[in-house]
Backbone as CSV, one residue per row, in Angstrom:
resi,resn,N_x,N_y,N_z,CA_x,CA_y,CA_z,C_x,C_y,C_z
1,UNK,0.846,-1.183,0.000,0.000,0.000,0.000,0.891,1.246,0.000
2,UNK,0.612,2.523,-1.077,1.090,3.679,-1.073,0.775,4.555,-0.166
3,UNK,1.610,5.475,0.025,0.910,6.829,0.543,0.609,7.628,-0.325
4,UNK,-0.379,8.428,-0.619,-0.835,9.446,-2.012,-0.828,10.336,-1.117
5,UNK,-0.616,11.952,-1.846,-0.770,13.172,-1.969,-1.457,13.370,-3.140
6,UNK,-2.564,13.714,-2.654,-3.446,14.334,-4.273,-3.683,15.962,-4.598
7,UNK,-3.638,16.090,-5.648,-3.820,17.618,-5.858,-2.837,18.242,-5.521
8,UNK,-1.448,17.994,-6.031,-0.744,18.526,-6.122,0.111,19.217,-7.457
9,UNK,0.807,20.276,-7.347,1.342,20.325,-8.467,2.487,20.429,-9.067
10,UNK,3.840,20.373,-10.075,4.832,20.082,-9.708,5.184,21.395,-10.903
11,UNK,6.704,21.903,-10.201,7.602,22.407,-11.009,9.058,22.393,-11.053
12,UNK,9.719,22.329,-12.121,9.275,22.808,-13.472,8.025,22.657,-13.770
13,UNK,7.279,22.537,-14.673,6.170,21.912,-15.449,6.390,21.075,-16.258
14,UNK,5.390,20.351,-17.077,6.088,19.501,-17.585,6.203,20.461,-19.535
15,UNK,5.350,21.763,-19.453,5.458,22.466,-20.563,4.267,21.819,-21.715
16,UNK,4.608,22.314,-22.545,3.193,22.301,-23.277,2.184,23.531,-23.150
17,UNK,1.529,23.558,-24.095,0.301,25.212,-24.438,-0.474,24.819,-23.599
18,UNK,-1.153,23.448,-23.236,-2.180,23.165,-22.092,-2.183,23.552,-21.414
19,UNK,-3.354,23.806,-20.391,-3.529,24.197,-19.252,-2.767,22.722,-17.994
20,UNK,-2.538,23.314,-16.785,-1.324,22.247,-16.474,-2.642,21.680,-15.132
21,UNK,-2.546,20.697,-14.967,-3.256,19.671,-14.513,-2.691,18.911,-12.859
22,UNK,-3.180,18.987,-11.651,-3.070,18.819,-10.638,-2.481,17.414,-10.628
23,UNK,-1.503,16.693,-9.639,-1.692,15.138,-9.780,-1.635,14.947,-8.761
24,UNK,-0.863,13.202,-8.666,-0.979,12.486,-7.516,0.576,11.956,-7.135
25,UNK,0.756,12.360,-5.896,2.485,11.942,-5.537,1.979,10.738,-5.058
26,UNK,3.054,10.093,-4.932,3.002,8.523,-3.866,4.155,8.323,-3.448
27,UNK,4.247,7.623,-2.242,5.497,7.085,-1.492,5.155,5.624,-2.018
28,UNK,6.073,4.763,-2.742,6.804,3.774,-3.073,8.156,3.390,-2.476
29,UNK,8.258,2.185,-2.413,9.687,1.506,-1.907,10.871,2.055,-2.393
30,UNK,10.682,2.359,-3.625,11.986,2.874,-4.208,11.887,3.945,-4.398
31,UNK,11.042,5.090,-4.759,10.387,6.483,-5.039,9.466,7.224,-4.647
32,UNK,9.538,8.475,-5.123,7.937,9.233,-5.565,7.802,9.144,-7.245
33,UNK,7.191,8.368,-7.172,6.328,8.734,-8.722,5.192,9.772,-8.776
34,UNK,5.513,10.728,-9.765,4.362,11.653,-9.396,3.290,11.168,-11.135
35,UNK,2.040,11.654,-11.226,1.964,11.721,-12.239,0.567,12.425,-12.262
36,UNK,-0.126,13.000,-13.587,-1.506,13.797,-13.739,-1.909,12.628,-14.798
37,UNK,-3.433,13.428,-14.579,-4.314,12.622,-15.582,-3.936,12.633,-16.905
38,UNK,-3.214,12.954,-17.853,-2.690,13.207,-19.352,-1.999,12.224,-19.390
39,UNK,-1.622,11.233,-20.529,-0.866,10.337,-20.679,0.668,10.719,-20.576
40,UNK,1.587,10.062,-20.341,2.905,10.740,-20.948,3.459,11.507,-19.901
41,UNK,2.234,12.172,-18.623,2.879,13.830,-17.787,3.219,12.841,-16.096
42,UNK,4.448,11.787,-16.323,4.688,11.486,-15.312,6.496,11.454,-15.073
43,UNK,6.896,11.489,-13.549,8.065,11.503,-13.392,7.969,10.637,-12.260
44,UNK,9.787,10.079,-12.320,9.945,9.225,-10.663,10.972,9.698,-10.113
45,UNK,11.006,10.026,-8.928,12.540,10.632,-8.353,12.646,8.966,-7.009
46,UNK,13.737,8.726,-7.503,14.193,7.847,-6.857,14.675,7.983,-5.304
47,UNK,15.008,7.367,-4.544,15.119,7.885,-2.918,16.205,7.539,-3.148
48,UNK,17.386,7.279,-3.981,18.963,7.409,-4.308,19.533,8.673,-4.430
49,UNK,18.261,9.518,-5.327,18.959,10.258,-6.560,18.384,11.642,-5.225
50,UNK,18.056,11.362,-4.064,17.659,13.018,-3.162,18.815,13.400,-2.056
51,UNK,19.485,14.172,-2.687,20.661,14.748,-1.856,19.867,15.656,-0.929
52,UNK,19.113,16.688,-1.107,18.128,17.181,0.356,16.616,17.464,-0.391
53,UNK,16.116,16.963,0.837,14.620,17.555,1.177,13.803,18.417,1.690
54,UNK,13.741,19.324,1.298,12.748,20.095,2.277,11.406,20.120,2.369
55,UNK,11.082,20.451,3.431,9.117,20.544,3.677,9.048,22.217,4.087
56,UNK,7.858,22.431,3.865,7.529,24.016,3.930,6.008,24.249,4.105
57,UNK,5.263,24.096,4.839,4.007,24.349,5.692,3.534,25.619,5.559
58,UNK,2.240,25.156,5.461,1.560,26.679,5.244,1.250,27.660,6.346
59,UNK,2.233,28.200,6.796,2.019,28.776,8.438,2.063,30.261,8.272
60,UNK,2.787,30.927,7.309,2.613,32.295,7.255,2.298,32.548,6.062
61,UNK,2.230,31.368,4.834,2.238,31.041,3.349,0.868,30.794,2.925
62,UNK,0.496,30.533,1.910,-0.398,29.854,1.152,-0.601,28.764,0.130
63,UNK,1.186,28.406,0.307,1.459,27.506,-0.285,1.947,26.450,0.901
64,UNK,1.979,25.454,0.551,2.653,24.129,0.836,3.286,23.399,-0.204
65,UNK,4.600,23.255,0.235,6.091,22.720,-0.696,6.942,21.855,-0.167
66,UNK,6.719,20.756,-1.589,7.607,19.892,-0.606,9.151,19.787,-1.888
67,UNK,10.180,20.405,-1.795,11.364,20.498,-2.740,12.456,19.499,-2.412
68,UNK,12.658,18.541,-3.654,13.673,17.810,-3.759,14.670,18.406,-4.235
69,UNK,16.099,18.855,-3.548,17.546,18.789,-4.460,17.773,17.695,-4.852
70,UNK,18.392,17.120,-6.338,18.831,15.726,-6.618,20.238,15.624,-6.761
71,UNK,21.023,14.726,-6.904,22.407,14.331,-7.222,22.447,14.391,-8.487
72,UNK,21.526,13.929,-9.415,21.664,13.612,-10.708,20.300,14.411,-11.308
73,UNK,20.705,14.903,-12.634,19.494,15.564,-13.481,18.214,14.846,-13.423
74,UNK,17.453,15.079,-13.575,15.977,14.402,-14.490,15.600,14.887,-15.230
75,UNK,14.774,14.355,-16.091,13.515,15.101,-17.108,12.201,15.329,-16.287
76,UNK,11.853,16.749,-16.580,10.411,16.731,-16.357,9.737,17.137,-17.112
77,UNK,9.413,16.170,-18.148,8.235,16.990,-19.578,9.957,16.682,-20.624
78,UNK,9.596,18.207,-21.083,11.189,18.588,-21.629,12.353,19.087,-21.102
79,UNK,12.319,19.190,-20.170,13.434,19.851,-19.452,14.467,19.281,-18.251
80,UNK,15.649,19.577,-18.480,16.503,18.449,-17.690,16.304,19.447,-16.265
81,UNK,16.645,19.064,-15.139,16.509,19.635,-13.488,17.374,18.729,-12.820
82,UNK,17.319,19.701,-11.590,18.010,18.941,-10.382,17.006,19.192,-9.271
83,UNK,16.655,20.197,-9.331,15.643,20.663,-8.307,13.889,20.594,-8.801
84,UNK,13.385,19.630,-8.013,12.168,19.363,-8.192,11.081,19.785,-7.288
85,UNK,9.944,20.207,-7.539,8.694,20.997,-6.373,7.823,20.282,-6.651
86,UNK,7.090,19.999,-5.160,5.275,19.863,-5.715,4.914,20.511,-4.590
87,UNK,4.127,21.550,-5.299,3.034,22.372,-4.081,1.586,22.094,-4.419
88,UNK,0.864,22.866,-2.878,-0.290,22.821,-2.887,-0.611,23.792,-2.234
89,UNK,-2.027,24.817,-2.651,-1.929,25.983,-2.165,-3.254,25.232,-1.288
90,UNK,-2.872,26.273,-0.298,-3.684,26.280,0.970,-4.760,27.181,0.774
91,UNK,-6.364,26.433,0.527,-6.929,28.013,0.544,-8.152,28.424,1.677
92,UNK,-7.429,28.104,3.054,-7.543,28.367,4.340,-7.067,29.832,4.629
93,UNK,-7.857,30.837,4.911,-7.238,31.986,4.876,-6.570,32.343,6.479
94,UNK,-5.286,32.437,5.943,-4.447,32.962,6.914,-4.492,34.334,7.912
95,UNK,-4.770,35.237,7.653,-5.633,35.707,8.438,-6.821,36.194,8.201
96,UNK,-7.678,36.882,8.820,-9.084,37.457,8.826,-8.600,39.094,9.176
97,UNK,-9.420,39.623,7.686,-9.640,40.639,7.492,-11.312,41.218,7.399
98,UNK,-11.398,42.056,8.788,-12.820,42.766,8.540,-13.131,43.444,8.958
99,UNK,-13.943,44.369,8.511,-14.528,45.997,9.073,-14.909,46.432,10.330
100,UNK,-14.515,47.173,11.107,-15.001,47.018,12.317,-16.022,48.010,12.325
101,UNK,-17.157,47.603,13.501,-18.425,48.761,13.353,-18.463,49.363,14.003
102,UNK,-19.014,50.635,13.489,-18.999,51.997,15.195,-19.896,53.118,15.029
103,UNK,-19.802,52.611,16.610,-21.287,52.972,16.988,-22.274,54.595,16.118
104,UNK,-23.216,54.450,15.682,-23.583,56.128,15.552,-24.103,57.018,17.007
C-alpha cells in the first residue's frame, strides 16, 4: 500500500500550451512517482537520486512545498533539473480581514 498526496502540483512543469493539470504523488519503496491525468505527464525521483529535502508548511504562506535537491538531473516533460517541487496551495485563509463597526 502507497501513501498518495493528491492535488498537487509540480515544477518545473512539464510544458506544453495546455492548461497544467493537478496530480498524484506517492510514497513507493523505491520512489515518488508523481503523475496527472494526461498520458505521458509522469516523473519518478528515486530515494537514491535526493541529496536534500525540504518541507515548507503553510504557516505564514499559502502555499505548501515539498522540494527535492537531486544528485543527478531528471527530465520533467522537456526539461533536464536537479531541483524538483510539488506544491499545494492552501486556501484556508491565513488571516481574517474585517470591518469594524462603530457605533452612531
Amino acid at each position: 500500500m502507497a501513501i498518495k498526496l493528491i492535488d498537487l502540483w509540480i515544477r518545473p512543469t512539464f510544458g506544453g500550451g495546455e492548461r497544467k493539470l493537478s496530480g498524484i504523488l506517492e510514497a513507493h519503496l523505491n520512489g515518488f512517482p508523481y503523475s496527472t491525468s494526461r498520458p505521458g505527464e509522469c516523473v519518478v525521483i528515486m530515494y537514491g537520486n535526493i541529496k536534500h529535502a525540504f518541507f515548507q508548511p503553510a504557516e505564514k504562506e499559502m502555499i505548501i512545498v515539498v522540494h527535492f535537491h537531486l544528485h543527478n538531473h531528471i527530465m520533467v516533460g522537456t526539461k533536464k533539473t536537479k531541483d524538483v517541487q510539488f506544491y499545494a496551495v492552501d486556501l484556508h485563509p491565513v488571516t481574517v480581514v474585517g470591518k469594524e463597526k462603530h457605533g452612531i
